[in-house]
C-alpha positions, 0 to 999 in steps of 0.5 A: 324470597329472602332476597326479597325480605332483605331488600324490602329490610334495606329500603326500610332501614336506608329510607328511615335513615334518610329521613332522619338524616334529612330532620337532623340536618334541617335541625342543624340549619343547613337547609336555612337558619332556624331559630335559636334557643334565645329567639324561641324564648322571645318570639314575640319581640316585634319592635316598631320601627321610629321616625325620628326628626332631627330635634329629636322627636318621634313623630311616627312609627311602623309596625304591623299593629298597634298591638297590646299583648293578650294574654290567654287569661283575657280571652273568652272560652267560646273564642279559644273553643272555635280556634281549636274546634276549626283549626286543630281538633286534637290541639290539647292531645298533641306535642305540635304535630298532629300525627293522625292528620299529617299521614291523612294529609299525605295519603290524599297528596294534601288534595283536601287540606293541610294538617297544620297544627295551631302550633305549626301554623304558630311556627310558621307565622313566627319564624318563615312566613308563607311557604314556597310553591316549589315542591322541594322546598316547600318540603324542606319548610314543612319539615323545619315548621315540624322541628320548630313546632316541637321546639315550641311545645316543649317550651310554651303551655298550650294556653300560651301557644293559643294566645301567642297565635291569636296575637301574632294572626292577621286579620286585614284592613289593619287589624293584626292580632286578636286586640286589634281585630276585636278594635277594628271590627267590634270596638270591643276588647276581645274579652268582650266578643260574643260567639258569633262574632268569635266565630267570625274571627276564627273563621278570617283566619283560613284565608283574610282576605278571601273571608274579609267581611268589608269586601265579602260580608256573604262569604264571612257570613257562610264561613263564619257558619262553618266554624259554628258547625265545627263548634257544635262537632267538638261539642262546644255548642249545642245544635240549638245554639248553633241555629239561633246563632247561624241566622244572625247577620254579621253586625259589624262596628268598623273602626280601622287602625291607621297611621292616617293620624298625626304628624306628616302623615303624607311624609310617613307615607312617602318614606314607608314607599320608600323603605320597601326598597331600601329593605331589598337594597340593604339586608342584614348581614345574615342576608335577610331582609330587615322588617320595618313594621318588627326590627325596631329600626330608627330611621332619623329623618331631616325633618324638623318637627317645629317646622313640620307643625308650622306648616301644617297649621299654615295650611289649617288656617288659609285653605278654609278661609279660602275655601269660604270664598270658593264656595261662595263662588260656587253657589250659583254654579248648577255644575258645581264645582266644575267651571264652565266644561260640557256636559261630556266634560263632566260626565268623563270626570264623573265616571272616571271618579267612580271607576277609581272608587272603593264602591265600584271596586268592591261591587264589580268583585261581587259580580255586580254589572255595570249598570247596577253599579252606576244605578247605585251612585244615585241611592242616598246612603248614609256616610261620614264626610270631612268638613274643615270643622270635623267629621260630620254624619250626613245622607247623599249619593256617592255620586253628590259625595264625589262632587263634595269632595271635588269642590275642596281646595288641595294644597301640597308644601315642601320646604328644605335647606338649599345648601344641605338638601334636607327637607324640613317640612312636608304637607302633601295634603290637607287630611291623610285620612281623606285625601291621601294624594301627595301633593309634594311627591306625586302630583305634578301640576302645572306651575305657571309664572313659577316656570319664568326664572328658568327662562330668565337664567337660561338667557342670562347664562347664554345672552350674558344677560343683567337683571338691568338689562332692558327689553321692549315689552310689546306685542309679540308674535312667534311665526308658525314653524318657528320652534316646532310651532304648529300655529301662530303664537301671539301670547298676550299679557295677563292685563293687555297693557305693554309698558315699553323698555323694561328691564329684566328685574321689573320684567319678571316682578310683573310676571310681563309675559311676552319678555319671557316669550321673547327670551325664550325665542332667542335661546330656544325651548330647547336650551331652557328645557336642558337647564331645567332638567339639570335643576332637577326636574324629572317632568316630560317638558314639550319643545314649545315657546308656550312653556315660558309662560308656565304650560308644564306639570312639575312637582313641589318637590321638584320646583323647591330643589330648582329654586334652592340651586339658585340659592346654593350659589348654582350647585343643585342638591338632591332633596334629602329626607334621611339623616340615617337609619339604626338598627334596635341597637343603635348601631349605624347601618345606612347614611346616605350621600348627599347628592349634587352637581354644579348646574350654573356659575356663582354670578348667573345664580346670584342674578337669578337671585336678584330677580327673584328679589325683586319679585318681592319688592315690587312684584306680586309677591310685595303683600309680604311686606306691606301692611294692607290692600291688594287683589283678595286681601280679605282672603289672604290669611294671617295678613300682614307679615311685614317681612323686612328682610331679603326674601327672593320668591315667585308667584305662579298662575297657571291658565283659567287660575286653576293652579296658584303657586308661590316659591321664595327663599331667603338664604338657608330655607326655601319652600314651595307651595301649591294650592288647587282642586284636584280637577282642573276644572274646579276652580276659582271664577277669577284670577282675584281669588285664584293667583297664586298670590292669593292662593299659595303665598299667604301659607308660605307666608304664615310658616315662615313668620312661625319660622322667625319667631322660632327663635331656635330655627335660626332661620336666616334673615340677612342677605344672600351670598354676594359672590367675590369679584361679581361680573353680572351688573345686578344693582339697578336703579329704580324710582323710589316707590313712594306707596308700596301698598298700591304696586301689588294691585298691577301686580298679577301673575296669570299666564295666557297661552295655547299649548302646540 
């Protein structure tokens, strides 16, 4: 028996040592760091982080909300009543742990919920986040949330603790804190929120996204009913109430806090995607992850905020100008706004539309079959939809708002210094809000005659061709089984008319299609395909004669960063758009390395250059210099530039017009821009409206007029670096041009082909 009672004595004494060996240690950080006695005083020091241009101006910023702090004061009884009667019943009588709970907890193996205190899920929102399902280490977290917990209660009131809590809570669909989601979900300041709508919030807070009334307004509803029961148990409520309150729908006013707003909003995005690696990529010196949304870091950007403005108002100002005329197209069409496909044609877009849509989503996660999810995209409903003049309140189906927003012209720009690599400006749409596609970074589109300069320069480098070379622009024929063709190639030209010996300059200032067919026959797709992927493009290109003409999807991104190699005298750069990245206190802890390699020697670049040129001199891309006339000139916003200074550039069709493009350069600034629908087959009826000289070349030309009048860019306006010793011939002679006006009516830029 004693043997017993001194092993039972033993057990006691170890296992109690063990335990608060094991609190102590914890307490000491060696299971993981634990917060300090300065980090306890300020657990509230979430920073956002700022984008910052390169002259200097914010122009967006990261962080987990747009929160102004509440203090306790400005809560509403009933809403501190429901979060203390659902969450933790015995919070006032309590120092952080509840002991009842936690021993309950531990004798059912957690089977029927945890006993975290509000102060400990505090702790844990503060200091480590969600906890491990590693059973050790979730015990080892536990125990450094108790300590933490303590150390919390000790150091705050109760009523700072609550306010701290509701402050720091999620509540999705941007809302974070207790503001915001009183903002997001009531448009009401939390002082304002009834019980029921208290109860709602309170009762998000067991699982938001599980009880997210956007998503699952019957499971809120039920929760929500829940917490007004727990209310009526801590005796908050009065049975009474509590019915009355039970058979209210849940009324909501959702107006969701975003960063869809403001400047470059497409850029912000794209460097938010990208700033979730460079967190894993670059830690802390302590090995933890930096916080973009809470370490108040400053990420200084390449982009100029000027050059940001004029791009995005070059675009606000053409696209409905345009736009008018591709409704008015557009009137007649019973398929609106798709042109000339099958009903299966539509049919696939259509469904393929409302699979990826929110509505479908949402319905298909509430059980919903098929069927009844289709049946519903005929019910009119009410909604808010763009317009190019604000955001109006109207009643249709999803399925005519999916037709809507179909027929709207798309734009993706990009600019960027050759010689740096930086970008400048970033449009990747038209409304962030609406259209949150990046047309600069994510979609590749086919590039049409912008594609010529690279078979051009791959045919100079190889056949040691000149800009004054001539060539027979003559029907032209590549065999089958030639250059992996399947059938006989015959491409023709966009006017069916063949203008004998040309050289190469007027070649491509005509955008002359079968000169590029029969370039790329003599140096093969192959060799083409090769230079351009050292220009940088990342697209699959197929190993066909057809993509002479344009039959390959690339990105804006892309095409400006080949563009600018030719004129940063053949050394591409990698597009850059991070300057370098501080932490809150200002000390440097990221700077990139500019990326390049040597792609073309000097004299090859410098010819492509001159070609380039001449596209703007005499080609399709002269409405930049001349005063008046030409294809769609009623269409072609802000209408004349009158550029007298050297401009290198090229238009871009793609087949049936459903893409126009235009990229041009002068010597420190390059710029892409690509205008379409988000279908192909939504497009313009006729090349007039629908060439990239139309479409695309009038915002890249509105920007850059912006750019000169801006004297402080100091945008370039002198000629391109003629390199020493030049052994390329590149000064050809030509006829004067008498009427500068009249060479732009024969100067389109469509290309006919068929892909193999």
């Amino acid at each position: 028996m004693a043997f017993y009672k001194r092993k039972f004595w033993q057990f006691l004494f170890y296992g109690l040592g063990f335990i608060i060996l094991f609190f102590l240690l914890a307490s000491w950080g060696v299971f993981g760091s634990m917060p300090s006695f300065e980090e306890l005083e300020n657990p509230e020091s979430n920073l956002a982080t700022e984008i910052i241009s390169s002259d200097g101006v914010t122009i967006g910023k990261f962080y987990n909300e747009n929160r102004t702090m509440v203090k306790y004061e400005a809560l509403p009884k009933h809403l501190v009543n429901a979060l203390v009667a659902t969450e933790d019943e015995r919070f006032y009588e309590h120092s952080g742990i509840d002991g009842k709970r936690t021993i309950g907890a531990a004798v059912r193996l957690g089977t029927s919920g945890g006993a975290s205190t509000i102060t400990q899920q505090l702790a844990k929102l503060l200091f480590h986040g969600e906890g491990s399902r590693f059973p050790l280490f979730r015990l080892v977290q536990k125990a450094k949330e108790w300590i933490i917990a303590v150390r919390l209660e000790r150091q705050y009131t109760k009523n700072e603790i609550i306010a701290m809590y509701l402050n720091k809570a999620d509540f999705v669909n941007t809302a974070v804190g207790i503001r915001s989601a009183a903002k997001v979900y009531f448009n009401k300041e939390p002082k304002d929120l009834s019980v029921e709508e208290s109860a709602m919030l309170v009762g998000m807070l067991k699982n938001p996204s599980l009880f997210n009334p956007i998503r699952r307004m019957e499971k809120t509803r039920l929760r929500r009913n829940v917490v007004l029961g727990q209310m009526v148990k801590n005796k908050f409520l009065t049975e009474a109430e509590k019915q009355e309150l039970e058979n209210k729908p849940i009324v909501l006013d959702f107006h969701p806090e975003s960063h869809k707003e403001g400047i470059a909003t497409y850029f912000r995005e794209y460097l938010r995607e990208f700033m979730k690696k460079w967190v894993k990529d670059n830690p802390k010196p302590d090995g933890s992850d930096y916080d973009i949304y809470s370490d108040g870091l400053k990420i200084y950007v390449t982009l100029d905020s000027r050059m940001q403005e004029y791009a995005e108002e070059a675009v606000s100002k053409h696209l409905p100008n345009l736009q008018v005329e591709f409704d008015n197209q557009q009137k007649d069409n019973k398929n609106r706004p798709f042109v000339r496909i099958s009903d299966a044609e539509t049919q696939k877009i259509m469904m393929s539309a409302m699979k990826n849509s929110d509505r479908w989503k949402e319905m298909e996660a509430n059980g919903k079959s098929e069927e009844d999810i289709i049946k519903s995209f005929g019910v009119k409903t009410k909604m808010t939809v763009f317009t190019w003049k604000g955001e109006k309140d109207t009643v249709m189906t999803p399925t005519d708002s999916i037709r809507y927003y179909k027929g709207f012209l798309q734009t993706g720009m990009m600019a960027m210094e050759p010689r740096t690599g930086h970008i400048k400006a970033w449009v990747g749409g038209m409304n962030y809000k609406y259209f949150q596609y990046d047309h600069v970074g994510q979609g590749a589109r086919q590039v049409g005659s912008t594609f010529k300069p690279f078979v051009y320069a791959t045919a100079i480098e190889q056949l040691n061709y000149s800009p004054c070379d001539s060539i027979l622009d003559s029907p032209f024929t590549i065999p089958k089984g030639r250059h992996h063709v399947t059938e006989t190639w015959t491409p023709n030209n966009s006017d069916h008319q063949y203008r004998g010996m040309v050289t190469l300059k007027k070649a491509l200032a005509l955008s002359i299609n079968t000169v590029s067919a029969k370039l790329i026959d003599k140096v093969g797709p192959e060799a083409v395909i090769d230079l351009t992927h050292k220009l940088g493009v990342k697209s699959e290109i197929p190993a066909q004669p057809s993509i002479a003409l344009g039959a390959v999807e690339i990105t804006v991104m892309d095409m400006v960063a080949a563009y600018s190699t030719f004129a940063n005298q053949g050394v591409y750069m990698k597009p850059q758009f991070i300057s370098r990245i501080e932490d809150k206190n200002g000390t440097l802890i990221y700077e990139p390395m500019p990326e390049s390699h040597d792609v073309l020697n000097k004299d090859v670049a410098f010819a492509v250059i001159r070609l380039l040129e001449g596209v703007t001199e005499s080609g399709s891309g002269v409405r930049l210099r001349t005063q008046g006339g030409g294809y769609g000139y009623e269409r072609v916003t802000g209408y004349p530039y009158v550029f007298k200074n050297p401009i290198a550039g090229k238009t871009g069709t793609s087949q049936n017009q459903s893409d126009g493009w235009f990229v041009g350069m002068v010597p420190n600034l390059a710029a892409g821009v690509w205008v379409g629908c988000e279908d192909r087959s939504a497009r313009f009826k006729s090349i007039t409206y629908g060439q990239g000289a139309v479409a695309a070349l009038p915002i890249w030309g509105m920007f850059m007029k912006k750019c000169y009048e801006d004297k402080d860019l100091d945008v370039s306006t002198k000629d391109f670096e003629r390199p020493s010793n030049l052994s390329i011939k590149v000064d050809c002679w030509a006829p004067v041009q008498k009427d500068s006006t009249a060479v732009d009516s024969t100067a389109q830029d469509t290309d006919e082909f068929e892909i193999q």
